[in-house]
C-alpha positions in Angstrom: -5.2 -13.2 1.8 -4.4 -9.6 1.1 -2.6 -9.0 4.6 -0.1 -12.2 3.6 0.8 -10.2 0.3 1.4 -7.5 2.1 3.7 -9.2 4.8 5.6 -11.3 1.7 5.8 -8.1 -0.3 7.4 -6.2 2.7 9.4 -8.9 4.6 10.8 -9.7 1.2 11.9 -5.7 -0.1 13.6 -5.4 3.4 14.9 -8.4 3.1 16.1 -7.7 -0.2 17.4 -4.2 1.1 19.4 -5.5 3.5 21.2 -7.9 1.0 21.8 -5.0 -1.4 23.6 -2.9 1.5 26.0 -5.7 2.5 26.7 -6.1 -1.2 27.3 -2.4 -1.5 29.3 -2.6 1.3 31.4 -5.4 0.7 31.4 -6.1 -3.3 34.7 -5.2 -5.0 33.5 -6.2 -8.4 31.0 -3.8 -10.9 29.0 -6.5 -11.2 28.1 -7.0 -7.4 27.7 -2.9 -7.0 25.5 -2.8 -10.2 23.6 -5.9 -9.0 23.5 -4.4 -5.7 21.8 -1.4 -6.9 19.3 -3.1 -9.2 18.7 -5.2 -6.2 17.8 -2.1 -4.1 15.5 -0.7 -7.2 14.0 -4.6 -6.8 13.3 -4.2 -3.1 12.0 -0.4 -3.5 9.3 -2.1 -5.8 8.7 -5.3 -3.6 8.0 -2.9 -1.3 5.6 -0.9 -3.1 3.8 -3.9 -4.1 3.1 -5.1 -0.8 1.5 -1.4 0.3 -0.8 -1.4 -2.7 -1.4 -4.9 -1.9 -5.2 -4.3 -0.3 -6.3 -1.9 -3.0 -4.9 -3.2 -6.1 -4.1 -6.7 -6.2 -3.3 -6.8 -9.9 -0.4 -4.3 -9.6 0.5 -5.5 -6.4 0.9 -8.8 -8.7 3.2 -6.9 -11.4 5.3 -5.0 -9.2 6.1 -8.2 -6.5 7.0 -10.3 -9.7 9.1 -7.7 -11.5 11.4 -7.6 -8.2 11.7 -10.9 -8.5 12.4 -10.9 -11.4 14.7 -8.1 -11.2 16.9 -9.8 -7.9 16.7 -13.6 -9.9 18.9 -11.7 -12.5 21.7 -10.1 -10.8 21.8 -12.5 -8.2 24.9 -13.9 -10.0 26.5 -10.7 -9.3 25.1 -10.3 -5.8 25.6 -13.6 -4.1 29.1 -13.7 -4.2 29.8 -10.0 -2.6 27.6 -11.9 0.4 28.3 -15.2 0.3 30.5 -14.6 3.6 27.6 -13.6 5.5 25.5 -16.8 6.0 22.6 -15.2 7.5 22.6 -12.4 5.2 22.7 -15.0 2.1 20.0 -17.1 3.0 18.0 -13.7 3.8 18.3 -12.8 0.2 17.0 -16.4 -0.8 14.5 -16.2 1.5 13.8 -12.3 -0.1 13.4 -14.2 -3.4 11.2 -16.8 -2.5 9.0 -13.9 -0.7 8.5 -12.0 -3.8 7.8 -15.0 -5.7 5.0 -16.2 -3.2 3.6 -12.7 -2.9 3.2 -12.1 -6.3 1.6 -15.9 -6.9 -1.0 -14.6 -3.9 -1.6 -11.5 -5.1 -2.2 -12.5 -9.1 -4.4 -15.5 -7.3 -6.2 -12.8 -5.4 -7.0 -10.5 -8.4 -8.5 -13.2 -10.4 -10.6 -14.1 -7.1 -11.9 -10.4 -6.8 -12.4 -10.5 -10.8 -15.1 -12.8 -10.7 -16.3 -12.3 -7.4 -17.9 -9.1 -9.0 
């Protein structure tokens, strides 16, 4: 379980990453280079998640669903500064619903280990 939170909470932050560079990249308005760099601060701590994902489950949790929560806001900012890009759009959807999922698995794993011991 712990080495699919990992993969969700890295896939996702690079993912995400990449997204936030095109946006940098190609967004005119301050709301797509703001969104842009909140969703790079969002990927820094998908990432993050996913590496602590084995130890600590419960921040792994935390961190994965506060990038979500993080890239769900400014999405309105960042989707149209990629909309152009097709695959890069659907890879920040997909980013999204890999967060999501890896921070569902992780708080389902911290309850597991919780009464395991």
């Amino acid at each position: 379980m712990r080495t699919r939170v990992t993969a969700c909470g890295v896939v996702g932050g690079v993912l995400a990453l990449i997204a936030a560079v095109v946006a940098l990249l190609t967004g005119g308005a301050d709301t797509a280079i703001v969104g842009a760099w909140v969703t790079v601060a969002a990927a820094v701590l998908g990432i993050a998640g996913g590496a602590v994902a084995g130890a600590r489950p419960g921040l792994a949790a935390l961190l994965m669903g506060l990038a979500f929560v993080l890239a769900g806001l400014v999405a309105p900012g960042v989707l149209p500064a990629v909309a152009n890009t097709t695959l890069v759009l659907f890879g920040y959807f997909a980013a999204l619903a890999l967060l999501l999922a890896g921070a569902i698995l992780a708080f389902r794993d911290r309850t597991r280990a919780r009464a395991a011991s």
